[in-house]
C-alpha positions in Angstrom: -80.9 82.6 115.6 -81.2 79.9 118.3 -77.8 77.7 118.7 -79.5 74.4 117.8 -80.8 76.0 114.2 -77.1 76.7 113.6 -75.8 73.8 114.2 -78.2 71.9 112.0 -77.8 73.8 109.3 -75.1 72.4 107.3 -76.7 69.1 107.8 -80.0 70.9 106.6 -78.2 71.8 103.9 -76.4 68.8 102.4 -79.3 67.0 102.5 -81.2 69.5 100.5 -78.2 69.7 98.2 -78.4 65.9 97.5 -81.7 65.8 97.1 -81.3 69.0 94.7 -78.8 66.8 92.8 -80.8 63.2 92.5 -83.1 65.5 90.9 -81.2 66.6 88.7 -80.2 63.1 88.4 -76.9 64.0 89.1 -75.4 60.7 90.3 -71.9 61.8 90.6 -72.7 64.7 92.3 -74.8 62.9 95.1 -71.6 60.3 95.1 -69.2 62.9 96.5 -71.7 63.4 99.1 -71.4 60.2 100.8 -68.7 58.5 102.5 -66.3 56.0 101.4 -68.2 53.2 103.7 -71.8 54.6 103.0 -74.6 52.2 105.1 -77.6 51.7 103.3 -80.6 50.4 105.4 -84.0 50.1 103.6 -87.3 48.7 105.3 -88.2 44.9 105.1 -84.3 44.3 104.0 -82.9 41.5 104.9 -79.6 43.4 105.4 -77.6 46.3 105.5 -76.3 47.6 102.3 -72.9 49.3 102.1 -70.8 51.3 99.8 -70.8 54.3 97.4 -71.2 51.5 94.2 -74.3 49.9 96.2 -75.9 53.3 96.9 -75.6 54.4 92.6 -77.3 50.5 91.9 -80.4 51.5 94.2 -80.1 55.1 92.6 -79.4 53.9 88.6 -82.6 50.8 89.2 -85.1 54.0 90.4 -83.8 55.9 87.6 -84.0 53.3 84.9 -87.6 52.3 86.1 -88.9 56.0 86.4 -86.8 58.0 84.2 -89.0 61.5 84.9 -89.3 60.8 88.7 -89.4 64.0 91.0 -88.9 64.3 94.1 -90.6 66.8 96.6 -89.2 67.1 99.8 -91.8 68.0 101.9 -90.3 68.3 105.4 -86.8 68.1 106.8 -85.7 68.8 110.3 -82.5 67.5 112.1 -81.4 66.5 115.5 -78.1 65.9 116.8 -76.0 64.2 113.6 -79.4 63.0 111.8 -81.7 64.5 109.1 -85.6 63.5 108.7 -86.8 63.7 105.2 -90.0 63.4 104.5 -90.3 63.1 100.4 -93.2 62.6 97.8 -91.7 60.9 95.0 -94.0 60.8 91.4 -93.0 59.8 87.5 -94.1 57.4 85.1 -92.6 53.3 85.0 -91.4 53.0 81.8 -88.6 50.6 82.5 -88.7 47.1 84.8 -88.8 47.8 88.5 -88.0 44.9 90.6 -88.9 42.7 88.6 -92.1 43.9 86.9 -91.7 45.1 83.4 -92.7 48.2 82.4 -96.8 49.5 82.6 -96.3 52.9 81.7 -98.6 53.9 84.4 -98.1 57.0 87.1 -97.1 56.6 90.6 -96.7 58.7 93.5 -95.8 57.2 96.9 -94.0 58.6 100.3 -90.8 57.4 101.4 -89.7 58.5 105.5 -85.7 58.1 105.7 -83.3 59.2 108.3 -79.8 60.1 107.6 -76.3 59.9 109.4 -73.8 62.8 109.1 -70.6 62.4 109.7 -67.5 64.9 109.3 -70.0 66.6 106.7 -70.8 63.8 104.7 -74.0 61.4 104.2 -72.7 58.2 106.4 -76.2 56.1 106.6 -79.7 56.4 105.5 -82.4 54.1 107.1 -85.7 54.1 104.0 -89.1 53.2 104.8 -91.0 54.0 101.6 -94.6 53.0 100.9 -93.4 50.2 98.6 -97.4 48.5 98.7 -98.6 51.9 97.1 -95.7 51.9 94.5 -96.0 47.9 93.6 -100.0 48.4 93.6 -99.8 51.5 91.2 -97.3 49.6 88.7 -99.7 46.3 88.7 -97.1 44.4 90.6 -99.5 44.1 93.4 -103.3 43.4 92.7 -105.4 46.4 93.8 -108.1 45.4 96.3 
């Protein structure tokens, strides 16, 4: 095994663990993955979120809104102390998402996100998820 796979591999594998327990929907789980000071930086965001209690609000509002979401990682790859994730994420809203109340429709959108390891813990994510595909799909968006 080339030295570079082996080094990435426990950041490989956290990640998949954490994704393995949002899944689950396994909140406290995913908790004890992250650091104390957890940075939280998600596309078009005014600023930088931070904290283990910020990181379960984001978590508990996508749960609430899409209680049977799933989330297929479809490619993840590391370099250095960062983790790529590519994820396809799919359920039904049946509770209010940012402000639009429930349709009961399907979604499925992509989110990119990069994450920071640090002393074998999740330190940052950066998010860029196709929010215009997710709002369009819930009617929060006219389609055009």
């Amino acid at each position: 095994m080339p030295a570079n796979i082996a080094y990435h591999e426990p950041n490989l594998e956290l990640m998949r663990s954490a994704f393995d327990a949002m899944g689950r929907k396994d909140l406290e789980a995913c908790v004890k993955l992250l650091t104390p000071d957890f940075r939280i930086n998600l596309a078009g965001a005014p600023y930088q979120m931070r904290g283990v209690d910020a990181w379960r609000k984001n978590a508990e509002t996508l749960l609430l809104a899409f209680p049977d979401i799933r989330i297929q990682v479809e490619d993840i790859f590391a370099s250095d102390d960062k983790v790529a994730v590519r994820a396809r994420l799919s359920g039904t809203h049946t509770g209010e998402f940012l402000g639009t109340r429930p349709s009961g429709k399907r979604i499925e959108y992509q989110s990119n996100e990069i994450y920071r390891v640090a002393d074998g813990k999740i330190a940052e994510e950066w998010i860029c998820s196709d929010m215009l595909t997710l709002m369009t799909q819930i009617g929060a968006i006219p389609a055009k």
